[in-house]
C-alpha positions as CSV (number, residue, x, y, z in Angstrom):
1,X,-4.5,35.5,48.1
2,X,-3.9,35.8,52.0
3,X,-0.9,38.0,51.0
4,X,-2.0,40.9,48.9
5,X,-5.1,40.7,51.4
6,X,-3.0,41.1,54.7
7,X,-1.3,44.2,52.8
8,X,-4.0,45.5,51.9
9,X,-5.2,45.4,55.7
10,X,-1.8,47.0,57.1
11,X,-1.8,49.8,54.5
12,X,-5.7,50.8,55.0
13,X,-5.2,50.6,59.1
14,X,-1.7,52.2,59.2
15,X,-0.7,52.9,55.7
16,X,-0.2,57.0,56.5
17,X,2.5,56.0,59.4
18,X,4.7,53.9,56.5
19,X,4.3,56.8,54.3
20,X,6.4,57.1,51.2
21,X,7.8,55.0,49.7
22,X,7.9,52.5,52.9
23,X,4.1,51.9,51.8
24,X,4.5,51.0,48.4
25,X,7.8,49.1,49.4
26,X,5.4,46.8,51.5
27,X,2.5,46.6,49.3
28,X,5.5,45.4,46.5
29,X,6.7,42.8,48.9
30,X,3.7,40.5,49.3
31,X,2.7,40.7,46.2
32,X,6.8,39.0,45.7
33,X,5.7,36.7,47.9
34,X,2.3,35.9,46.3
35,X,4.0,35.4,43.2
36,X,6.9,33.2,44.6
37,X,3.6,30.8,46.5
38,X,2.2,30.7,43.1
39,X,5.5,29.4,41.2
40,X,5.5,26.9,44.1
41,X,2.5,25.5,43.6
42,X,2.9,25.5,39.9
43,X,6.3,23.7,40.3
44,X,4.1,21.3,42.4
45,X,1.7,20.8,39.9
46,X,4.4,20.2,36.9
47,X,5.9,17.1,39.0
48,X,2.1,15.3,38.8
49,X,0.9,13.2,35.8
50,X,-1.3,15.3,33.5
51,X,-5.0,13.8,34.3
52,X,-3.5,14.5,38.2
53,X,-3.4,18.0,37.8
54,X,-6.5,19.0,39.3
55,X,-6.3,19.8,43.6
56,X,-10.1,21.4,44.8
57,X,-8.7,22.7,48.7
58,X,-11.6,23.9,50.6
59,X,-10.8,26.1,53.2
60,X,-14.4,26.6,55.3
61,X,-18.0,26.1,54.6
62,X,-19.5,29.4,53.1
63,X,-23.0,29.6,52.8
64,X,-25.1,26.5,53.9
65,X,-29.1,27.4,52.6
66,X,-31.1,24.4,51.8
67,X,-30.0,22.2,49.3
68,X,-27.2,25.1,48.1
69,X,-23.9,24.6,49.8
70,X,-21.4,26.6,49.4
71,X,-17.9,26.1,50.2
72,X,-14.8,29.0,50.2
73,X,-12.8,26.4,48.3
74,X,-9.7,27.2,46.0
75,X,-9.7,25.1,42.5
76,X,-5.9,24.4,41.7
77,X,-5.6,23.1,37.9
78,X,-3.5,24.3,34.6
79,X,-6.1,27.1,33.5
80,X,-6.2,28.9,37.5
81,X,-2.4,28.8,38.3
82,X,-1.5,30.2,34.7
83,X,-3.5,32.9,35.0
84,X,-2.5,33.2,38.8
85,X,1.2,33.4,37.6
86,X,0.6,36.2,35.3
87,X,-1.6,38.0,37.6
88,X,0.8,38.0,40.4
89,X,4.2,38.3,37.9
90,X,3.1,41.2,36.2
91,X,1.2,43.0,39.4
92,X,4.5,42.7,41.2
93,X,6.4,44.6,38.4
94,X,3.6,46.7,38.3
95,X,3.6,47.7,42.1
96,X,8.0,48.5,42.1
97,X,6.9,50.8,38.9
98,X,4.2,52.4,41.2
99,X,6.4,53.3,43.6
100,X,8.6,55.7,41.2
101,X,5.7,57.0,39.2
102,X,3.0,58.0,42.3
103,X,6.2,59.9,44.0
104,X,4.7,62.8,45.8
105,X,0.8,61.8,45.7
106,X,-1.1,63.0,48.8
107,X,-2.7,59.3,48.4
108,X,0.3,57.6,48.5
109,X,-0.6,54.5,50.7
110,X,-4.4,54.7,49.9
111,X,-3.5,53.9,46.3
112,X,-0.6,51.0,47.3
113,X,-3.7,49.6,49.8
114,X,-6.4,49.5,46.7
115,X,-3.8,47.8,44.0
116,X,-3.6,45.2,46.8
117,X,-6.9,44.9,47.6
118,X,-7.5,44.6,43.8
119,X,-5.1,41.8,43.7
120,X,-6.7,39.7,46.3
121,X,-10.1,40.4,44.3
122,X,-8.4,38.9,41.2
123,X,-6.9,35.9,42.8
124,X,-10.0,34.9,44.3
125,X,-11.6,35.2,41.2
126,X,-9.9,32.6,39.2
127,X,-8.7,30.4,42.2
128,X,-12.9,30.3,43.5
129,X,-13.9,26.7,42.9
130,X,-17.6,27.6,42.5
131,X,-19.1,30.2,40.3
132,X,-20.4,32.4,43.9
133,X,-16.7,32.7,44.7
134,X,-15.6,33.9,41.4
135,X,-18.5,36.1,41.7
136,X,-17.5,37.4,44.6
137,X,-13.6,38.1,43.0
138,X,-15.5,39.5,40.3
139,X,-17.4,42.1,41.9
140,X,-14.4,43.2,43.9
141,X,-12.3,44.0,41.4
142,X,-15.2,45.7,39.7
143,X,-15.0,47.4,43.0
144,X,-11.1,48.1,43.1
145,X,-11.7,49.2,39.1
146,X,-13.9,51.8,39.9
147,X,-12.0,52.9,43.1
148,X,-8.7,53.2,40.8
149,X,-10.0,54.9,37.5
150,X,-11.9,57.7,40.2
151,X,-8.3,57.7,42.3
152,X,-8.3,61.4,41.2
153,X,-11.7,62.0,42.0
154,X,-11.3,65.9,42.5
155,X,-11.1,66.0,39.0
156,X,-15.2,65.5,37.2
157,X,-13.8,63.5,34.1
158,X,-12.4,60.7,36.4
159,X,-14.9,60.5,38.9
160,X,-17.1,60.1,35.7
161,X,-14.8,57.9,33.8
162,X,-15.3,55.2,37.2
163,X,-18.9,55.9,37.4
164,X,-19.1,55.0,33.9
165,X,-17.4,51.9,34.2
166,X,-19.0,50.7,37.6
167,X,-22.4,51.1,36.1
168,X,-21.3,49.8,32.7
169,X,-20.1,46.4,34.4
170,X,-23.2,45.8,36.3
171,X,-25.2,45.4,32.7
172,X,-22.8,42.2,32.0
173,X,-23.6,41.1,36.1
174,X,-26.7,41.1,35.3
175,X,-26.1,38.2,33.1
176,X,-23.6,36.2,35.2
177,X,-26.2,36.3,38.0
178,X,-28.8,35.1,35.9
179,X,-26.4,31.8,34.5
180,X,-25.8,30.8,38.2
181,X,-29.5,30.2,39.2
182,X,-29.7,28.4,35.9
183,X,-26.9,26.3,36.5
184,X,-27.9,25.8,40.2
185,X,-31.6,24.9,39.1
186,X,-29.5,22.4,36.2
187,X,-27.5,20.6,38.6
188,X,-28.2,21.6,42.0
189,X,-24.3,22.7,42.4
190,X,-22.3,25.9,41.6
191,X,-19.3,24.0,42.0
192,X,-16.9,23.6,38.6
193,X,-16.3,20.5,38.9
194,X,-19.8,19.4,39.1
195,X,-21.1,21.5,36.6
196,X,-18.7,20.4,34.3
197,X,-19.3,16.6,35.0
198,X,-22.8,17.2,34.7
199,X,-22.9,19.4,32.0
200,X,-23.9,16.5,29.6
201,X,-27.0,15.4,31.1
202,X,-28.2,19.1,31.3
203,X,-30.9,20.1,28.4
204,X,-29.5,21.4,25.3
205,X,-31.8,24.7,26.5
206,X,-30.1,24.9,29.5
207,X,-27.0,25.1,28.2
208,X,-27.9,27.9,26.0
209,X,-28.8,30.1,28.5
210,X,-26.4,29.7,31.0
211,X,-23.5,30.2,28.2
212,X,-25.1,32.8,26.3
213,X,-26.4,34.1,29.5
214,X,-22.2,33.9,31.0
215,X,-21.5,35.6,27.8
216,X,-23.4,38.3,28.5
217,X,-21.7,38.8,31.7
218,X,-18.1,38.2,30.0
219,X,-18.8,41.0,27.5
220,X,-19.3,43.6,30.0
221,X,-15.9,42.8,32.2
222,X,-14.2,42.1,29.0
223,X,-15.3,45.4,27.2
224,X,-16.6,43.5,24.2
225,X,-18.9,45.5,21.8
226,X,-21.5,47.3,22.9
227,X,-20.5,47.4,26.4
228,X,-16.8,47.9,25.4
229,X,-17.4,52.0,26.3
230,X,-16.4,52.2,29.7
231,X,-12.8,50.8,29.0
232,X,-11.5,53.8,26.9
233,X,-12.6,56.2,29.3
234,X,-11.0,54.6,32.1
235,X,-7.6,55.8,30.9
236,X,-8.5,58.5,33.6
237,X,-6.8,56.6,36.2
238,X,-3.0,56.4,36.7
239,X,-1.0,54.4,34.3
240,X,-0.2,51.6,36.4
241,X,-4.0,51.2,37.4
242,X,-4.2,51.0,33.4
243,X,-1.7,48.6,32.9
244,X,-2.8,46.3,35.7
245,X,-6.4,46.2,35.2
246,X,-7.0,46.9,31.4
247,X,-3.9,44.7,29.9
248,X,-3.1,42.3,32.5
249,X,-5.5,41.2,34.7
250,X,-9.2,42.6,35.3
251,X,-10.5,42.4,31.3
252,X,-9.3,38.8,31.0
253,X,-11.8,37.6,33.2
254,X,-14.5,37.7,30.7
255,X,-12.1,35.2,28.8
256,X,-10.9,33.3,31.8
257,X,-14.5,32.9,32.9
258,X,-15.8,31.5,29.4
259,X,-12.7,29.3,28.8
260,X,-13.2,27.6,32.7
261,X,-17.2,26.8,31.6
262,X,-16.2,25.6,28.2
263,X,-17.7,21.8,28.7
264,X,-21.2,23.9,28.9
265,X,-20.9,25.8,25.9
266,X,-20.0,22.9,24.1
267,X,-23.3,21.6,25.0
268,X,-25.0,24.8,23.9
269,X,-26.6,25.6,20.5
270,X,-24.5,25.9,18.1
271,X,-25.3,29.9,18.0
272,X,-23.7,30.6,21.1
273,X,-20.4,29.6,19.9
274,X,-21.0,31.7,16.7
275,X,-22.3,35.0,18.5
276,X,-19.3,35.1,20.7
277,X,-16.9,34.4,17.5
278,X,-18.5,37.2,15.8
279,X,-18.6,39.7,18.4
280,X,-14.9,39.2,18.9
281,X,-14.1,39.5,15.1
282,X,-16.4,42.7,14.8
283,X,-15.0,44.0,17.9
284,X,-11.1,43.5,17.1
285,X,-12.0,44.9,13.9
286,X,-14.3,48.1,15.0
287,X,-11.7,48.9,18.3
288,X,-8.7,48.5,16.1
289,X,-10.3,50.9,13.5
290,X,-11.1,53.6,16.0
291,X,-7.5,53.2,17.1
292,X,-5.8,54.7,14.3
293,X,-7.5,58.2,14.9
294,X,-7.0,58.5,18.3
295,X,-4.7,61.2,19.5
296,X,-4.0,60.3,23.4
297,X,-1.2,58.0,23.8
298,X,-3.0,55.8,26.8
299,X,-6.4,55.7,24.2
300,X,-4.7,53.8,21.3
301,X,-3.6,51.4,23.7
302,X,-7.2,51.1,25.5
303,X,-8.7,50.4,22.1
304,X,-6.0,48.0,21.2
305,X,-6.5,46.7,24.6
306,X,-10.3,45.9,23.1
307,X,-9.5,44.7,19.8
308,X,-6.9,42.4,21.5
309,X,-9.6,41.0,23.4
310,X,-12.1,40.5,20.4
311,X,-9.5,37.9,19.0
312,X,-9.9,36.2,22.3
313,X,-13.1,36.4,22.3
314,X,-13.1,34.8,18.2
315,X,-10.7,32.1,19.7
316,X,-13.2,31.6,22.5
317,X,-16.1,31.1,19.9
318,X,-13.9,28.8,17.3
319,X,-13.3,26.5,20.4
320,X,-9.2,27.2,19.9
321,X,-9.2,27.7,23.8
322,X,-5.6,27.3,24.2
323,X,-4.7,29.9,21.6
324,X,-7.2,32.5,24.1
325,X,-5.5,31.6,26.4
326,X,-2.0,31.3,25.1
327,X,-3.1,35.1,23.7
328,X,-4.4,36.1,26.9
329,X,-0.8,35.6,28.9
330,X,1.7,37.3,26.1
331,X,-0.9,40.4,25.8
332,X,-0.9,40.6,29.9
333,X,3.1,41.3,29.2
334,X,3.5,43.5,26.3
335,X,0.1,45.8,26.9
336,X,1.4,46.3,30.8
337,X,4.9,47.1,28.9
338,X,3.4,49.3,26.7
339,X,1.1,51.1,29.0
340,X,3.7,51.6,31.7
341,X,5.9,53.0,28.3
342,X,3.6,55.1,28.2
343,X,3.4,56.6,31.7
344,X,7.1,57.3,31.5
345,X,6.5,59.4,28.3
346,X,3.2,61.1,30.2
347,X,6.2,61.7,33.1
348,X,8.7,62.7,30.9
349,X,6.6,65.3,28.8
350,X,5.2,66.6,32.3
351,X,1.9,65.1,31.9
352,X,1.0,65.9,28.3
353,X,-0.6,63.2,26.8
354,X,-1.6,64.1,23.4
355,X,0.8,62.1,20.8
356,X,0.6,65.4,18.0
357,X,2.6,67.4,20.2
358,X,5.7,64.2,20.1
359,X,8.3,62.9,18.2
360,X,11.9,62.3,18.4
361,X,11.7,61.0,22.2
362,X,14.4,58.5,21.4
363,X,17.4,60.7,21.6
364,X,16.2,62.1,24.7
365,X,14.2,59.0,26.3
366,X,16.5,55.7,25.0
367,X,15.7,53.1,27.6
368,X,11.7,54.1,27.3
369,X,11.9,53.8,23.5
370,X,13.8,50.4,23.6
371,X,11.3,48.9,26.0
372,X,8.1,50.5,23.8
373,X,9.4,48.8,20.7
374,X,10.0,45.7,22.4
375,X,6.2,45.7,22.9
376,X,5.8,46.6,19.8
377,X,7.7,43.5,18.0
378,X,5.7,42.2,20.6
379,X,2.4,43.0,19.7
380,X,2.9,42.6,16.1
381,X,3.5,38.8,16.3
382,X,7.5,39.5,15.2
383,X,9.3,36.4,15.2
384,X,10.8,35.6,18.8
């Protein structure tokens, strides 16, 4: 996380003296180097027995207050360096995209600064040992979301379209605020690992709430139905800000978060499991159903984007976390394929984005159509 953070720093204090494209060049590099620290540690991780594969590394003591302690501490384990590895993969890919495809903005460098900023945000989110420090990752790249979708805020739809999503995400806040006193009245620790050790002697009550209460929280970043409105409308942003933070990175948190508490919804009563199941099965089927009528190229993919979710979500509820997961990493790749697809059709047909007025781009746009369908096979579950 030190990486995207110390570009992010460099752009916001002298970002407009690198200019273009030295600004975007620089933003691209750390995020290379983020990703080549992650592989590192995952290679790291690989050579260690399985039931060895959990490091806690805490850097400084955060908030001492009574009997809450606090520590900015990193949590190393199979679940927080594979979505690291996505997150910082993908996000590099998307950043050398970024470079071409924001040519000639006026906001060059302020844009290059937020999509590292965002990064950090992310990182921090799933590396956090405790649930304060994913918190924290969680409000900044609620943050960074609402910065991005508004980056053309001199237009009213987009300014809306982040408004709409800022306020939208502080509903399912609400509920991840809520779960953390419960879990610190439970067991007197927001750490993982000691909620997760402790989660059997907590009250079957208990439980409940803080999973339903988490679930609450995971709907809203997750865009899961009702709070799934905000995501669509976000398409206002630029097309990388869409592919990073609705395919790859910021909506999976809902799913990472969930997945990382699982021991406590275990516990829970045995409606927790079920409401989550079924909001992600009515959800996959409602989004994917609006889909099919939509007639802006970047809102079929947002609803997909939702309906891909719901299945997580249903995985989530079944208890078939590896398949959310396993879901989760092959969506990051071909939605952020697909939506970046899409920006170069957007580019190519000078900004129109309405699908009626296309057809027959594959003559005139070969290499975009050969990397669409490969999402596409992708998508569909085709063989390889």
């Amino acid at each position: 996380p030190a990486l995207p953070l110390a570009g992010f720093l460099v752009l916001t204090l002298a970002g407009r003296r690198f200019g273009e494209p030295a600004a975007g060049w620089l933003a691209t590099l750390v995020l290379g180097g983020s990703f080549a620290a992650t592989v590192a540690v995952f290679i790291g991780l690989i050579d260690r027995p399985v039931e060895e594969r959990v490091f806690s590394q805490v850097l400084f003591e955060w908030l001492p207050v009574g009997g809450l302690t606090v520590d900015v501490g990193f949590l190393v384990d199979p679940l927080s360096v594979t979505m690291a590895l996505f997150i910082t993969g993908v996000a590099t890919l998307i950043h050398l995209y970024s470079i071409g495809y924001m040519h000639g903005d006026r906001d060059f460098p302020r844009f290059f600064a937020l999509l590292n900023l965002f990064v950090f945000f992310m990182l921090m989110l799933v590396f956090g040992d405790n649930l304060l420090l994913t918190f924290l990752g969680w409000e900044g790249v609620g943050l960074c979301s609402y910065q991005l979708i508004s980056f053309w805020f001199t237009e009213m739809p987009n300014a809306v379209a982040g408004k709409k999503a800022f306020v939208t995400n502080r509903i399912g806040d609400w509920g991840f605020l809520v779960a953390m006193f419960f879990a610190f009245a439970a067991v007197g620790s927001l750490n993982y690992l000691d909620l997760n050790a402790n989660a059997s002697s907590m009250a079957m009550t208990t439980a409940t709430a803080i999973a339903a209460l988490l679930f609450v929280g995971a709907v809203g970043k997750s865009a899961q139905f009702p709070l799934h409105v905000w995501l669509p409308d976000a398409m206002a942003g630029p097309t990388p800000v869409s592919a990073l933070i609705h395919a790859a990175t910021m909506v999976t948190a809902g799913v990472y978060l969930l997945t990382r508490m699982n021991p406590v919804i275990a516990l829970s009563a045995s409606w927790v499991p079920w409401t989550i199941a079924i909001v992600g099965a009515a959800t996959a089927l409602f989004a994917a159903t609006i889909a099919v009528a939509q007639n802006d190229i970047k809102k079929v993919l947002a609803y997909s984007t939702v309906s891909q979710l719901g299945y997580m979500f249903l995985a989530i509820g079944s208890g078939a976390y590896v398949a959310a997961i396993f879901h989760m990493v092959t969506h990051a790749f071909f939605k952020a394929l697909m939506f970046l697809g899409s920006g170069s059709v957007i580019h190519g047909m000078h900004d129109e984005q309405d699908m009626r007025r296309m057809g027959a781009l594959r003559k005139v746009m070969p290499i975009t159509a050969a990397t669409f369908i490969v999402g596409w096979l992708a998508i569909s579950g085709f063989p390889f």
